[in-house]
OpenMM code with the backbone's topology and positions (N, CA, C; nanometers):
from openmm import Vec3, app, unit

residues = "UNK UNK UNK UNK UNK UNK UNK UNK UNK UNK UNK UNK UNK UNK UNK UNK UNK UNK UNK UNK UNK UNK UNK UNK UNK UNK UNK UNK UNK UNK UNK UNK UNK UNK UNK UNK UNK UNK UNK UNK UNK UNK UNK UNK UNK UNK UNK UNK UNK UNK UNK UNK UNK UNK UNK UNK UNK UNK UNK UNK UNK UNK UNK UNK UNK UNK UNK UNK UNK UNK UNK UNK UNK UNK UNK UNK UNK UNK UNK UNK UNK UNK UNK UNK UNK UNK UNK UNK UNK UNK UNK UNK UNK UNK UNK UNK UNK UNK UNK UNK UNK UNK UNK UNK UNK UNK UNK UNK UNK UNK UNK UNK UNK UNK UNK UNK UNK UNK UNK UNK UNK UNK UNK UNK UNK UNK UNK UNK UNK UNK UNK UNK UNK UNK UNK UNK UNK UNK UNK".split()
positions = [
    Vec3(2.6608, 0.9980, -1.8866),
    Vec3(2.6225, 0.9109, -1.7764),
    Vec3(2.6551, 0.7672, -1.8166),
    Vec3(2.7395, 0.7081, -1.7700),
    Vec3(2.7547, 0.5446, -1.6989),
    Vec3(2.6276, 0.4826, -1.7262),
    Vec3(2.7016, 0.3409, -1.7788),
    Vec3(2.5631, 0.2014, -1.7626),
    Vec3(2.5280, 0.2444, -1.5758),
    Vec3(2.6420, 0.2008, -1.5152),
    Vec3(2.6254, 0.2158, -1.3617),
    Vec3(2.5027, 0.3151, -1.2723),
    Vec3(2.5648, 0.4535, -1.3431),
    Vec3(2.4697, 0.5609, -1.2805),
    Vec3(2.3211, 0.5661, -1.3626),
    Vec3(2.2763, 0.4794, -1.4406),
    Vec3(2.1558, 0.5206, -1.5662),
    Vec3(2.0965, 0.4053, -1.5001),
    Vec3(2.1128, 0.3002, -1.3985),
    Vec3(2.1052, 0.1802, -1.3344),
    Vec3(2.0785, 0.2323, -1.2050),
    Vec3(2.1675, 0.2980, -1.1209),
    Vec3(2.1331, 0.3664, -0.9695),
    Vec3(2.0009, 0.4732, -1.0076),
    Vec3(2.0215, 0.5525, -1.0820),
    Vec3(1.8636, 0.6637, -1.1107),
    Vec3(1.7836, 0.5878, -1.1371),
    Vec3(1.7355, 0.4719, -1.1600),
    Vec3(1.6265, 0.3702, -1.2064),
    Vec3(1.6014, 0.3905, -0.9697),
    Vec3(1.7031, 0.2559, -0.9584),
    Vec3(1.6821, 0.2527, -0.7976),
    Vec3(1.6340, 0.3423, -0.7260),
    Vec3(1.7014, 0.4819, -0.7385),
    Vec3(1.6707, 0.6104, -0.6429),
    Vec3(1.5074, 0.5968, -0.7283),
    Vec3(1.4655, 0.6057, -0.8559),
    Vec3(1.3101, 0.6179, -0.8674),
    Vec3(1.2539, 0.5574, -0.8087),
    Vec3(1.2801, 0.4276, -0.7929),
    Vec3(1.1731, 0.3215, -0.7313),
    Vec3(1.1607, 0.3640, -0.5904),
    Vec3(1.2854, 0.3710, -0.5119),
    Vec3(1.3053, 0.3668, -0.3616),
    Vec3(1.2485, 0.4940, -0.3157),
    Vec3(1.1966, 0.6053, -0.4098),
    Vec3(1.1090, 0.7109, -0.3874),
    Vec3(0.9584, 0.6685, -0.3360),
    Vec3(0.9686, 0.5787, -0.4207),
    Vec3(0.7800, 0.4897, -0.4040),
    Vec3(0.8050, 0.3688, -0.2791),
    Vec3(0.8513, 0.3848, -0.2162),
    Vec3(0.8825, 0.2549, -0.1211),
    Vec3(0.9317, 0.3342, 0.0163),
    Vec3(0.9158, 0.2829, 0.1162),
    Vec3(0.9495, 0.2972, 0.2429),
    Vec3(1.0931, 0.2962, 0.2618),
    Vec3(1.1555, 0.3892, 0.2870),
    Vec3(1.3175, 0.3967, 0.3012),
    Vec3(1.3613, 0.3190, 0.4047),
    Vec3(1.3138, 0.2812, 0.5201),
    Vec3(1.3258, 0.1783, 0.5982),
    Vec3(1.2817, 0.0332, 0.6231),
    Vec3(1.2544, -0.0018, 0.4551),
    Vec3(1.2186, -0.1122, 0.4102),
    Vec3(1.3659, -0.1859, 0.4260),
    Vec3(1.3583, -0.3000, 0.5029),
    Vec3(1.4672, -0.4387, 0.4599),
    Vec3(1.5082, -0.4599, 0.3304),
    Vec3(1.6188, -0.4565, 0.3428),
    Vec3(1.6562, -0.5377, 0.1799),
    Vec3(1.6231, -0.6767, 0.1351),
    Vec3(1.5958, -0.7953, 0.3085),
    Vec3(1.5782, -0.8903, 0.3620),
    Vec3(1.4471, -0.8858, 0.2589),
    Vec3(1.3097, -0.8125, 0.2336),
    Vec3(1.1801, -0.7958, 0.1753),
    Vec3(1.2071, -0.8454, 0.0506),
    Vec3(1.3272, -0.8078, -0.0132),
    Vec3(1.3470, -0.7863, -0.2082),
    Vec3(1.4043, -0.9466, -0.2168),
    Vec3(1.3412, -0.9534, -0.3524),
    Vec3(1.4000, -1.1283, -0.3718),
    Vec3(1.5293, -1.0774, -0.4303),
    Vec3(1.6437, -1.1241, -0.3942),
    Vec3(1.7762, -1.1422, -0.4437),
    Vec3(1.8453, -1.2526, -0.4043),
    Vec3(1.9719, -1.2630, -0.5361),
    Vec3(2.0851, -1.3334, -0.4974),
    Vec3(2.1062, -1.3358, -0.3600),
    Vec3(2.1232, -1.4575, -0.2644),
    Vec3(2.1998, -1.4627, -0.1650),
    Vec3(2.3625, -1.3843, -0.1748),
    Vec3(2.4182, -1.4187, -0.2872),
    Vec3(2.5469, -1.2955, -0.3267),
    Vec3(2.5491, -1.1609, -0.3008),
    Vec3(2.4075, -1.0944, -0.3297),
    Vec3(2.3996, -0.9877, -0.3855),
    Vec3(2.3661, -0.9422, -0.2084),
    Vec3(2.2961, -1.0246, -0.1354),
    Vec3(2.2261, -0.9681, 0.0313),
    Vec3(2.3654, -1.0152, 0.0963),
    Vec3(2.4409, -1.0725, 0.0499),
    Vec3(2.5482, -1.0881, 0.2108),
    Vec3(2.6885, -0.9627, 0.1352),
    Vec3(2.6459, -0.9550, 0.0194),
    Vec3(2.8073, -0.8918, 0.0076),
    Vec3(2.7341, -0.6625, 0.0064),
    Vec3(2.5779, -0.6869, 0.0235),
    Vec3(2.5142, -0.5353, 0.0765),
    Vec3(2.5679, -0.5636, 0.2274),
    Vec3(2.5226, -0.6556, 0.2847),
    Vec3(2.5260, -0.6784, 0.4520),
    Vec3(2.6648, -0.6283, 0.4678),
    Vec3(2.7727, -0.7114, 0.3804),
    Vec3(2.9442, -0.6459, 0.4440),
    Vec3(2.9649, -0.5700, 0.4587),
    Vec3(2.8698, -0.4592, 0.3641),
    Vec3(2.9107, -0.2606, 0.3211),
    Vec3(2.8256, -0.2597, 0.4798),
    Vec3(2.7375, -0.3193, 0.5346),
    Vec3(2.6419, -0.2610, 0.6464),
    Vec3(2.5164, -0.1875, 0.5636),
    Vec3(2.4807, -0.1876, 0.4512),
    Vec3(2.3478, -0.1911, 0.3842),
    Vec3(2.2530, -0.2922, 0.4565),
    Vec3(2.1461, -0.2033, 0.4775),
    Vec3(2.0773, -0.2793, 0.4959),
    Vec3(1.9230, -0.2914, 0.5065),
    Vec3(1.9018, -0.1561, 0.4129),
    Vec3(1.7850, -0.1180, 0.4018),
    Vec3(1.7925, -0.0136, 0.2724),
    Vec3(1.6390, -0.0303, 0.1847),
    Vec3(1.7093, 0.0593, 0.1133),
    Vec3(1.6855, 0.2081, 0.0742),
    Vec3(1.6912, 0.2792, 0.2119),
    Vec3(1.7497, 0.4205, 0.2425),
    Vec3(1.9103, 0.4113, 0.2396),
    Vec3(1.9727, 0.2947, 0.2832),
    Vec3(2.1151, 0.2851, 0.2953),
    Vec3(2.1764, 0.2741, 0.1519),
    Vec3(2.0948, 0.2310, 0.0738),
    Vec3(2.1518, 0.1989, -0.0773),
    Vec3(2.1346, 0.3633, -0.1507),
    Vec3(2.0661, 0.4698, -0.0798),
    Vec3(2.0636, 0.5915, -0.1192),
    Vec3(2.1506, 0.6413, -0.0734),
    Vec3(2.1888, 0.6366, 0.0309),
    Vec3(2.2858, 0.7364, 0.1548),
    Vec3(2.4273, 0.7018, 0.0937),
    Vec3(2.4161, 0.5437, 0.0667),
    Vec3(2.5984, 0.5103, -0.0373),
    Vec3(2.5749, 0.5811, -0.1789),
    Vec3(2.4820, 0.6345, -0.2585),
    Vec3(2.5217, 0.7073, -0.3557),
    Vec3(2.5859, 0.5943, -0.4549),
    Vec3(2.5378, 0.6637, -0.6303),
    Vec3(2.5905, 0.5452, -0.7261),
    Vec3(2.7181, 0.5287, -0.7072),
    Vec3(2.8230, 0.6184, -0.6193),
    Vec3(2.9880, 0.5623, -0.6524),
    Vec3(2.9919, 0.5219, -0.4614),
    Vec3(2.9396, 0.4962, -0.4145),
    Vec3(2.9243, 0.4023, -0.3062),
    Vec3(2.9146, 0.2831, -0.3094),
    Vec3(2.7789, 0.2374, -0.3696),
    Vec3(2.7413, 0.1254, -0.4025),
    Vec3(2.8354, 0.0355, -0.5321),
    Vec3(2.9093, 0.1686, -0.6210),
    Vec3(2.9860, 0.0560, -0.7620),
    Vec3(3.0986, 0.0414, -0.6595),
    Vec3(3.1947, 0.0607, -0.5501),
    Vec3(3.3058, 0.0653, -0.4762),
    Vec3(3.2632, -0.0701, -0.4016),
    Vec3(3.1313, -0.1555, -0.3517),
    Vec3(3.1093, -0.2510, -0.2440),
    Vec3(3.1766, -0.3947, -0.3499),
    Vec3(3.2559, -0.4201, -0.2885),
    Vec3(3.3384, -0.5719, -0.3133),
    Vec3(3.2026, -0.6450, -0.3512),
    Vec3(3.2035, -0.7441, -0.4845),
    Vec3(3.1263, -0.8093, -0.4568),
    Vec3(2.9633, -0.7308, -0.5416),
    Vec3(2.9444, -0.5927, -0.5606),
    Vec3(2.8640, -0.5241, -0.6527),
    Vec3(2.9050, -0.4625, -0.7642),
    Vec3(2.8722, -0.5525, -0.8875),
    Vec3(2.8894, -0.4729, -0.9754),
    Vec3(2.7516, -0.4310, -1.0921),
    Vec3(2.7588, -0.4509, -1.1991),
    Vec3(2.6235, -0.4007, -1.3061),
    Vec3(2.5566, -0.4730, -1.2660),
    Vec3(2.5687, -0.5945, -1.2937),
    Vec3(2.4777, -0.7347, -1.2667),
    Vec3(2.3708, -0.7421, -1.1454),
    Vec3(2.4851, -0.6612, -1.0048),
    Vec3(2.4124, -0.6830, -0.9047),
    Vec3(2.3024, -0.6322, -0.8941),
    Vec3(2.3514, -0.4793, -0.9170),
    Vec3(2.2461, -0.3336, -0.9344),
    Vec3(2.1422, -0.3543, -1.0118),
    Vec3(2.1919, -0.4310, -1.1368),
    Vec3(2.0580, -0.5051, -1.2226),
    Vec3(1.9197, -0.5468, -1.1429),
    Vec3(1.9784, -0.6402, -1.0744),
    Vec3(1.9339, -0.7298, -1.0058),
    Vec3(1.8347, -0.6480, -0.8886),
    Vec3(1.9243, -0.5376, -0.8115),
    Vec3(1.8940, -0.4727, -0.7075),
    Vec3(1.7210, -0.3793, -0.7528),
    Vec3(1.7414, -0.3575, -0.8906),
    Vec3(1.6500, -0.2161, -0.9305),
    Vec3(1.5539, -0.3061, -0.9982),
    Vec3(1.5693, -0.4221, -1.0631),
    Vec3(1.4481, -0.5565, -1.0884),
    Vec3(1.3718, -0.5800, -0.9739),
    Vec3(1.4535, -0.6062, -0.8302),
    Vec3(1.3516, -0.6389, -0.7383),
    Vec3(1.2939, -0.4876, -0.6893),
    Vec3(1.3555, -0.3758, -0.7054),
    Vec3(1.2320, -0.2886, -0.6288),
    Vec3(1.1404, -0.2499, -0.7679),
    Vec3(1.1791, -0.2745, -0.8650),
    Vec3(1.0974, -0.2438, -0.9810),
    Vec3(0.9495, -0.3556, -0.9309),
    Vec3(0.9777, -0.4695, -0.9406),
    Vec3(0.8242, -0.5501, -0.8895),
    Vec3(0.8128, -0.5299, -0.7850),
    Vec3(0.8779, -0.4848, -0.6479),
    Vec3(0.8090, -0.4605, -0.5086),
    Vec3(0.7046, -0.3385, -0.5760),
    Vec3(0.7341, -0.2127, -0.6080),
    Vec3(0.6540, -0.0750, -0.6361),
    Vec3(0.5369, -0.1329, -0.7330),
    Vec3(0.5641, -0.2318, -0.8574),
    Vec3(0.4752, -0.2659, -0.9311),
    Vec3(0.3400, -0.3177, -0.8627),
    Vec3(0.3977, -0.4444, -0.7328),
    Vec3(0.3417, -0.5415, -0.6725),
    Vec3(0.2710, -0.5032, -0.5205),
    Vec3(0.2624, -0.3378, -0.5218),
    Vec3(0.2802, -0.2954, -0.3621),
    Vec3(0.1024, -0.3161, -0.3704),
    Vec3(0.0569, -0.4169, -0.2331),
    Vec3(-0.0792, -0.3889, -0.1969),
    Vec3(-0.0892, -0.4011, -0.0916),
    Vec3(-0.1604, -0.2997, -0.0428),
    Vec3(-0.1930, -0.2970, 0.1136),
    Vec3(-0.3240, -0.3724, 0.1423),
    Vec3(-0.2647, -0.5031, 0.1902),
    Vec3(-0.3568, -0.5965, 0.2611),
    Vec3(-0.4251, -0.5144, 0.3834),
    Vec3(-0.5286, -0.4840, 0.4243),
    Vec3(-0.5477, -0.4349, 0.5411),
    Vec3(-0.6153, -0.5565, 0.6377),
    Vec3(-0.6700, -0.6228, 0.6334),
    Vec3(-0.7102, -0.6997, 0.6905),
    Vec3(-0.6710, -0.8592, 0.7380),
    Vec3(-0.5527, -0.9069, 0.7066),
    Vec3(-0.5063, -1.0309, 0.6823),
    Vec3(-0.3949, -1.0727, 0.8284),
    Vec3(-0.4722, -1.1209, 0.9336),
    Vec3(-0.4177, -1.0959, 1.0411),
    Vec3(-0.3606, -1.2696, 1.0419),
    Vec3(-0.2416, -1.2996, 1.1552),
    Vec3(-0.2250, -1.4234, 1.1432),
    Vec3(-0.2933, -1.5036, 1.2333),
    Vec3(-0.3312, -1.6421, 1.2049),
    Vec3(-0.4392, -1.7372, 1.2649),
    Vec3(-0.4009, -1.7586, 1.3622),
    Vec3(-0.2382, -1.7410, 1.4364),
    Vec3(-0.1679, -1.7798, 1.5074),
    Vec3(-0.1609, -1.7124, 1.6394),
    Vec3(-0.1237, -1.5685, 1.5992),
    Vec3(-0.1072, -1.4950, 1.7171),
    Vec3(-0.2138, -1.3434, 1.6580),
    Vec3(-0.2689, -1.3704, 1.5666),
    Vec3(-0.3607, -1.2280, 1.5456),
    Vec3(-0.2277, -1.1187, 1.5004),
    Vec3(-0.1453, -1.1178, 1.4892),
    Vec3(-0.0326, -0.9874, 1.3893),
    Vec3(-0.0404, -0.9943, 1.2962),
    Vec3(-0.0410, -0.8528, 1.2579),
    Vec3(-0.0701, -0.8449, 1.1258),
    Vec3(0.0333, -0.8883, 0.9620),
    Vec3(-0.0387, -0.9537, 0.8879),
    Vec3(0.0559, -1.0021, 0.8469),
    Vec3(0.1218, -0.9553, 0.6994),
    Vec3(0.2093, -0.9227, 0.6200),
    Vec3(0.2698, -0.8917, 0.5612),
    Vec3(0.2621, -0.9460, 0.3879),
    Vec3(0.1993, -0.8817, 0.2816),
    Vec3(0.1840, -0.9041, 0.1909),
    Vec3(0.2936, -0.9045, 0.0702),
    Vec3(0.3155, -1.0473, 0.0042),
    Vec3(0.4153, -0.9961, -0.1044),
    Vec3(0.3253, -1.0950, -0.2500),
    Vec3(0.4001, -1.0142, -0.3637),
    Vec3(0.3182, -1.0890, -0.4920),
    Vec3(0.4626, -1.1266, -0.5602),
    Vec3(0.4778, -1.2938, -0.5897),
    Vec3(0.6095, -1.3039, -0.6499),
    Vec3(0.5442, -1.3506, -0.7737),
    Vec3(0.6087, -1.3487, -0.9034),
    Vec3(0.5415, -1.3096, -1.0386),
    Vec3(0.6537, -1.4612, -1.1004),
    Vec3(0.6163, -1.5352, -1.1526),
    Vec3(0.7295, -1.5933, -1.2134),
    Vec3(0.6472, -1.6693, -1.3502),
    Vec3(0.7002, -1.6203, -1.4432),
    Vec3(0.6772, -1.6542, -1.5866),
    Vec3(0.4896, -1.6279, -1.5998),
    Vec3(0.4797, -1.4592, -1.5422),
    Vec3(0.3690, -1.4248, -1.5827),
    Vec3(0.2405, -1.4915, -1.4657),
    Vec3(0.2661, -1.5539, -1.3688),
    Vec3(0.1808, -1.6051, -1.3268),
    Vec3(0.2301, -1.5547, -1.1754),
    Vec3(0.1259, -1.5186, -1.1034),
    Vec3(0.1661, -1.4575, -0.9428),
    Vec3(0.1009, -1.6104, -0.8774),
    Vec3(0.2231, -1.5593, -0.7200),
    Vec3(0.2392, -1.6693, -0.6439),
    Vec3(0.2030, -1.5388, -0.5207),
    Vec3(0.0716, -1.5663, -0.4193),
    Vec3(0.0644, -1.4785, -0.3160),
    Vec3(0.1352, -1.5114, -0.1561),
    Vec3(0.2052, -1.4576, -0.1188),
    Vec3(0.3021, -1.4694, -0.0008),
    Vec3(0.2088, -1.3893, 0.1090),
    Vec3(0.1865, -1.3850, 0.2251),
    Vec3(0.1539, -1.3602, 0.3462),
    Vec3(0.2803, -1.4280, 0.4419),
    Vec3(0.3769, -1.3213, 0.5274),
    Vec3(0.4152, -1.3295, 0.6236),
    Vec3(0.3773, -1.2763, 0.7633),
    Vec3(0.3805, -1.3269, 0.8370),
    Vec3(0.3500, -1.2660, 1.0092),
    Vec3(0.4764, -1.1531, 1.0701),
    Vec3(0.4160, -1.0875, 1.1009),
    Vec3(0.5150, -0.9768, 1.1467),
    Vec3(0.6003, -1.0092, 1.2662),
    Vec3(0.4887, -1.1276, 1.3522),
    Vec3(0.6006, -1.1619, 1.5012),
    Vec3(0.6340, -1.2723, 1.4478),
    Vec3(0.5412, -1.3752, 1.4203),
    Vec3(0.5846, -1.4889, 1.4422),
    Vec3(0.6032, -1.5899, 1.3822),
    Vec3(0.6768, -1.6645, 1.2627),
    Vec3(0.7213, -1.7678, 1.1814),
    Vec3(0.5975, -1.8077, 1.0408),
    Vec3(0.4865, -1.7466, 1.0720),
    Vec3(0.4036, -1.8260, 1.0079),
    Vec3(0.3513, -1.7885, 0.8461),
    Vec3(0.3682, -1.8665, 0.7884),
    Vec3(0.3533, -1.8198, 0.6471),
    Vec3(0.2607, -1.8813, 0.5493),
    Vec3(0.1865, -1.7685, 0.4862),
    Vec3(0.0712, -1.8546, 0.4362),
    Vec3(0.0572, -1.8388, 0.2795),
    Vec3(0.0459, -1.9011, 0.1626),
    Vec3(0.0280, -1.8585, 0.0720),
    Vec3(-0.0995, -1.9330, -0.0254),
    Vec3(-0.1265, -1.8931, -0.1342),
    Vec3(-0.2293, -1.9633, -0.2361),
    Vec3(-0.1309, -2.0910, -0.2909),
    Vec3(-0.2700, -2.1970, -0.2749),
    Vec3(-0.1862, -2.3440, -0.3187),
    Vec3(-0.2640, -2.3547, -0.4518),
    Vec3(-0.2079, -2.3768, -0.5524),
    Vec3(-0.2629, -2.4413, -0.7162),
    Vec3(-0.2261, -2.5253, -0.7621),
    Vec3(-0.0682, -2.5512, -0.7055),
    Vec3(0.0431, -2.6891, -0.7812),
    Vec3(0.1865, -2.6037, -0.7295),
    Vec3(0.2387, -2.7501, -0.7871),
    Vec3(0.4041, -2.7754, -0.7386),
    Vec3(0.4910, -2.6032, -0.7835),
    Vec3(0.4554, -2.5585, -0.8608),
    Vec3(0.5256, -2.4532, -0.8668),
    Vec3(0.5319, -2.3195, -0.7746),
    Vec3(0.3745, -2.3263, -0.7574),
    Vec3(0.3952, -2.2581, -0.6208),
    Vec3(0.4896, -2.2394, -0.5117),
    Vec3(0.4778, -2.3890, -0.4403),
    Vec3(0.5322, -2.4813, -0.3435),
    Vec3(0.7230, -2.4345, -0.4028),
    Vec3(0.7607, -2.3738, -0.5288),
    Vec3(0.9131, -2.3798, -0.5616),
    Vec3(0.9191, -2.2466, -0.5406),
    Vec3(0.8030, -2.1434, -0.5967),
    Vec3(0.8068, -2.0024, -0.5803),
    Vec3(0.8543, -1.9577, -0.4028),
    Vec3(0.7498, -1.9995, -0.3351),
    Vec3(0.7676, -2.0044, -0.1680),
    Vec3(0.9240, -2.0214, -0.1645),
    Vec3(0.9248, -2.1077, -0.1551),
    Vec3(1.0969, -2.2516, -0.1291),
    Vec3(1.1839, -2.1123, -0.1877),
    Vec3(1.1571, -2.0641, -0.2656),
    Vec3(1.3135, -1.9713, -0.3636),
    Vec3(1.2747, -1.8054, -0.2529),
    Vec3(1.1427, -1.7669, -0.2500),
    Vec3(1.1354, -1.6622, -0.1837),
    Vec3(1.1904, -1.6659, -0.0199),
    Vec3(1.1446, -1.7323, 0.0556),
    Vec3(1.2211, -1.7262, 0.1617),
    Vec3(1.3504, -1.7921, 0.2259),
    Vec3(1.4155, -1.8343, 0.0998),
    Vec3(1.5498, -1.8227, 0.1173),
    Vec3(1.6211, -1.7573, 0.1189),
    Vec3(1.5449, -1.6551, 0.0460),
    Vec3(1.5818, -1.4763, -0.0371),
    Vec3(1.5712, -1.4228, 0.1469),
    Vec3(1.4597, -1.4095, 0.1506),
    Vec3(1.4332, -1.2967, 0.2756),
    Vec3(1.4667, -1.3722, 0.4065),
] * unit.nanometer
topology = app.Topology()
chain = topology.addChain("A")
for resn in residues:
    res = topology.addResidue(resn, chain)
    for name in ("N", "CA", "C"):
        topology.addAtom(name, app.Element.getBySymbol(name[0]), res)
């Protein structure tokens, strides 16, 4: 077995524990890594199963690095999965969408709204405020 395929069996584990019709839009990545999945028409990652490890090493634009990259972010989505049940938005009452971004050991809590723009997270200091800024550029 391939660096490549010992890298996709990591992914297929994770994407077992995760919603197959999860956005890729959800996973923090390279802007590189989400527009050159988008070209293949990936776009969720049941689709990153359905292309198979010699699908995904064939997409212009994916190679080790990416997949690296790809099986890091569902590795902390599965690590980071909590079901908020109660966390509705102040705005329009929808329910809103939980993520935990981790950076140098310290979590940054994300709340998105399912309809409508609004995003809420824990304030402590400026790093926060960079965690946010880098995450939804990602998604």
């Amino acid at each position: 077995m391939d660096q490549f395929e010992a890298i996709f069996n990591k992914i297929k584990e994770h994407c077992s524990k995760l919603d197959r019709n999860m956005l890729l839009d959800k996973l923090v990545l390279d802007g590189r890594v989400v527009r050159a999945l988008k070209r293949a028409n990936v776009r969720t990652i049941g689709d990153i199963l359905e292309k198979g490890a010699d699908g995904v090493q064939k997409i212009r634009g994916i190679g080790i690095g990416s997949c690296e990259q790809v099986e890091e972010a569902l590795d902390n989505m599965v690590k980071n999965q909590y079901e908020d049940l109660g966390t509705v938005c102040p705005h329009c009452s929808a329910p809103m969408t939980y993520f935990k971004q981790v950076v140098d050991d310290v979590p940054t809590h994300i709340w998105i709204c399912d309809d409508c723009p609004n995003v809420l997270f824990e304030f402590y200091g400026a790093r926060d405020l960079e965690v946010v800024r880098s995450f939804l550029r990602v998604t």
